[in-house]
N, C-alpha and C positions, 0 to 999 in steps of 0.2 A: 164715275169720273172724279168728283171730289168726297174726299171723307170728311170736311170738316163739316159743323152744323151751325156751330153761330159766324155771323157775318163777317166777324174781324178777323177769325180763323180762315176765312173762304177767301178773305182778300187778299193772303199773305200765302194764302195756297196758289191763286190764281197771280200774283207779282213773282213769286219764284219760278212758276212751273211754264205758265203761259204769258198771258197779255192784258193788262190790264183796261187798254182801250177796249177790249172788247166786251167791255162790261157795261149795264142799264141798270144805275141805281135808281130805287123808287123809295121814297122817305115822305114823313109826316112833314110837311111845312105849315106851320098854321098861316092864315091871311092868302094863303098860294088859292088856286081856282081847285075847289074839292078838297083843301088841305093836302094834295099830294103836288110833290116835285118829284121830276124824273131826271137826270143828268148822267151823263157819260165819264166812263170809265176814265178817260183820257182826262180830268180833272183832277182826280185825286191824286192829292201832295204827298200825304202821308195816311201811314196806318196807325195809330198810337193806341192805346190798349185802352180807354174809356170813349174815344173818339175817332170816326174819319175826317181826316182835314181835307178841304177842297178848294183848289183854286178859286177864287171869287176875283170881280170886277175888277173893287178895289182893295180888298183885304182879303185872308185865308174865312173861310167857313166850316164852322166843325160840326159837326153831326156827329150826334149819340147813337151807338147803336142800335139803340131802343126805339128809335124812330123808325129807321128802315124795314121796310116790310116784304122787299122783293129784290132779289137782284136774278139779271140774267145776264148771261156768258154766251156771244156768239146767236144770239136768237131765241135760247133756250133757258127756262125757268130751271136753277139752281138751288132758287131760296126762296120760301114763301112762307110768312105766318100769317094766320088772320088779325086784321085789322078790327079793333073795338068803338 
């Protein structure tokens, strides 16, 4: 279904082709409960080429894509590295 493999590629596969709401990003948050955050597709602002930006409260929020460790599309796991 998708050819790309790193994240930024997958989001820019998945903003052209399909729906980005239908996305479940999972990222390192430190302080968060387990260190992990989960947020929906339907947040992200932008894709920039060292970060995804995401709508936040009061300001944008960027994430590295070195952080994210899973995204699923529609229910289904797309992306998964393991977590150290």
């Amino acid at each position: 279904m998708f050819k790309s493999k790193h994240p930024r590629d997958i989001f820019n596969e998945i903003k052209w082709r399909f729906d980005l709401a239908k996305c479940k990003i999972y990222y390192i948050h430190r302080g968060a409960p387990g260190d992990v955050k989960i947020v929906e597709g339907s947040t992200i602002k932008n894709i920039e080429s060292s970060f995804l930006v995401l709508e936040g409260d009061f300001e944008d929020v960027y994430i590295p894509y070195h952080r994210i460790f899973r995204i699923e599309f529609d229910n289904e796991i797309i992306f998964e590295k393991i977590r150290k």
